[in-house]
N, C-alpha and C positions, 0 to 999 in steps of 0.2 A: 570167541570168534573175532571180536575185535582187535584183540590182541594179536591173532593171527594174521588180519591183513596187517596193520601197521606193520608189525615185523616184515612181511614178507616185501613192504614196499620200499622201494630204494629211497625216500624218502619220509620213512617212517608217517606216522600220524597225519603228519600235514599231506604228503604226497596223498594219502586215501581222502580227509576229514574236508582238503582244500582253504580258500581262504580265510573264512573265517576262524580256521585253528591258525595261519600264522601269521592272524593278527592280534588275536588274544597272545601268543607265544611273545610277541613286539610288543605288546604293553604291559608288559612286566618289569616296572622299574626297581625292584630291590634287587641287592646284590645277591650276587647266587655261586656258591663253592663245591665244587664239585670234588668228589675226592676219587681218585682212581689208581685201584689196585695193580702192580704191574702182573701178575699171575692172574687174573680175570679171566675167563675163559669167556664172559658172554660180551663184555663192553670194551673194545678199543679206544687207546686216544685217538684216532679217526672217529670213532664215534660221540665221544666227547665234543671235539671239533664239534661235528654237525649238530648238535646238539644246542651247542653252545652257541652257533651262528643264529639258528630261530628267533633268543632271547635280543635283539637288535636292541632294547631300552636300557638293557641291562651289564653292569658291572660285571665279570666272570674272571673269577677265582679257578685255578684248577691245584690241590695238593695230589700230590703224587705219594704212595707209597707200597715200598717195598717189604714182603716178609721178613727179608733178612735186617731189615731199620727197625724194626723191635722185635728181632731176636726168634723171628720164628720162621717155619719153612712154607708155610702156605697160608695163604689167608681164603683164595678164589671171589668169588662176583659176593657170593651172601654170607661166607664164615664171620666177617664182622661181627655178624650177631648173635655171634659166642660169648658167655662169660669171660672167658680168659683175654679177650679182645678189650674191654673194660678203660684199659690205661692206652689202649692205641684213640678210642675216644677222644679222651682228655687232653691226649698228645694234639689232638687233629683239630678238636671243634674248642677249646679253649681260648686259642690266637683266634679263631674265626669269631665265636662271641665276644669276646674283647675288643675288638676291631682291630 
């Protein structure tokens, strides 16, 4: 049920939970990378954006990727965490832990 308000609140968690979720959300000072699928069905870059505004302390990375940039036709919001997915990984979070 929680999940359900947030979602349904045009400002997500903080709009229901109020200030103290975005102020814990503002003192988050490590960097933080977001990777987003352009065939997502649940998460827009709009939402990314908004997302990404909460973290106010924080460095924000966004990679982008496309199924057709490794060779495949769909990926969607949670197929990443497919096997076959394994080298889009490496591809993605490799540069990000390397700094």
């Amino acid at each position: 049920m929680q999940w359900r308000r947030w979602c349904l609140h045009r400002n997500f968690s903080i709009g229901v939970e109020g200030a103290w979720l975005r102020d814990r959300y503002a003192s988050v000072k490590v960097p933080i990378t977001s990777i987003l699928f352009t065939d997502d069905e649940m998460i827009s870059p709009k939402n990314i954006d908004r997302l990404h505004a909460y973290y106010t302390g924080a460095r924000k990375n966004r990679v982008v990727v496309k199924p057709s940039d490794i060779g495949e036709r769909r990926i969607g919001h949670i197929g990443w965490h497919r096997q076959r997915f394994v080298k889009l990984w490496e591809q993605v979070m490799l540069p990000v832990i390397q700094g």
